[in-house]
C-alpha positions as CSV (number, residue, x, y, z in Angstrom):
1,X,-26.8,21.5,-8.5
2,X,-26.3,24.7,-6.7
3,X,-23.2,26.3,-6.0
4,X,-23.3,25.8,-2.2
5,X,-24.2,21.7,-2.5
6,X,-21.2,22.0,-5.0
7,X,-18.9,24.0,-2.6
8,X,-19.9,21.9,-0.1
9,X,-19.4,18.9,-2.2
10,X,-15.8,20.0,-3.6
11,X,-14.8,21.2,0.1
12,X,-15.4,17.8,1.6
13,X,-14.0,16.1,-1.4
14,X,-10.4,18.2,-1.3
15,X,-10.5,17.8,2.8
16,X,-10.4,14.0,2.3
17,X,-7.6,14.1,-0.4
18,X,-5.8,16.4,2.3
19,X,-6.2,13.7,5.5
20,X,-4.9,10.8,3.0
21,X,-2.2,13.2,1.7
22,X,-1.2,12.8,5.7
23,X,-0.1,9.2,5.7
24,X,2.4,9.4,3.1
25,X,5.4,8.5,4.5
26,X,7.8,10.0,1.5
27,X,8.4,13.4,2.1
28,X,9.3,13.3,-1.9
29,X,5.3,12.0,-2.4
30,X,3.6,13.8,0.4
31,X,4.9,17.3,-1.4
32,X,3.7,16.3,-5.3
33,X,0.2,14.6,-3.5
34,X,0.2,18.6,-2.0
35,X,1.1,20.5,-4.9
36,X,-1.3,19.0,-7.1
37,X,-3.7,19.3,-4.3
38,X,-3.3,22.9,-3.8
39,X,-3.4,23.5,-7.7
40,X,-7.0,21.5,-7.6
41,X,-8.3,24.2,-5.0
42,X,-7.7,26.9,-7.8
43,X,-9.0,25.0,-10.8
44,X,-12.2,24.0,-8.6
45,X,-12.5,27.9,-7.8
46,X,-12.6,29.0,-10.9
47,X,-16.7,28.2,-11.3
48,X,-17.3,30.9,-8.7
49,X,-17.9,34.4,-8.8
50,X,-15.3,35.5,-6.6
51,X,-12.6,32.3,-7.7
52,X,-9.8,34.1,-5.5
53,X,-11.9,34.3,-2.6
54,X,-13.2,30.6,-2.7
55,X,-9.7,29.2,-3.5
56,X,-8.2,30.8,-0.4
57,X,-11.1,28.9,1.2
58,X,-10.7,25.5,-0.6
59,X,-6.9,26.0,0.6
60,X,-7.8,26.7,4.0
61,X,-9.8,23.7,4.4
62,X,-7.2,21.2,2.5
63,X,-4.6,23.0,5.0
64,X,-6.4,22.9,8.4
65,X,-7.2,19.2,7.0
66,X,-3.5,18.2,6.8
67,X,-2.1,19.7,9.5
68,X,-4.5,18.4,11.9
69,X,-4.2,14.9,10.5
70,X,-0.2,15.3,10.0
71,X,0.0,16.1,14.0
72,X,-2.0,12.8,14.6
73,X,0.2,10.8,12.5
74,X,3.3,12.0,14.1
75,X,1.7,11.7,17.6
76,X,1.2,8.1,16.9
77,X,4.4,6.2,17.8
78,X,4.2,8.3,21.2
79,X,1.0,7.0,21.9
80,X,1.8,3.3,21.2
């Protein structure tokens, strides 16, 4: 497999982790679910040639993710 269908692959993996990581209602779970989360973006950089570069990347993506997906499940009792 090539290192982009990988990235791609890992990116997309990490990004759903992130959205599920949103519906956690204990503040206590949501943070370890995180942590290790954020720690998997390092580990699954260290393949590439620049691991720094593509773990601020994989963190991007898994943060973008949750915020987006936290803000809808907050928005959700307003809505109902």
């Amino acid at each position: 497999m090539s290192l982009m269908k990988r990235y791609a692959e890992e990116s997309e993996a990490l990004a759903d982790r992130a959205a599920v990581a949103a519906w956690i209602e204990d503040t206590e779970e949501r943070f370890e679910v995180l942590r290790q989360l954020y720690e998997d973006c390092h580990t699954a950089a260290d393949i590439y040639a620049h691991p720094a570069a593509v773990a601020e990347l994989f963190v991007n993506t898994v943060s973008r993710t949750f915020f987006d997906a936290r803000g809808l499940v907050v928005s959700l009792p307003a809505l109902v």
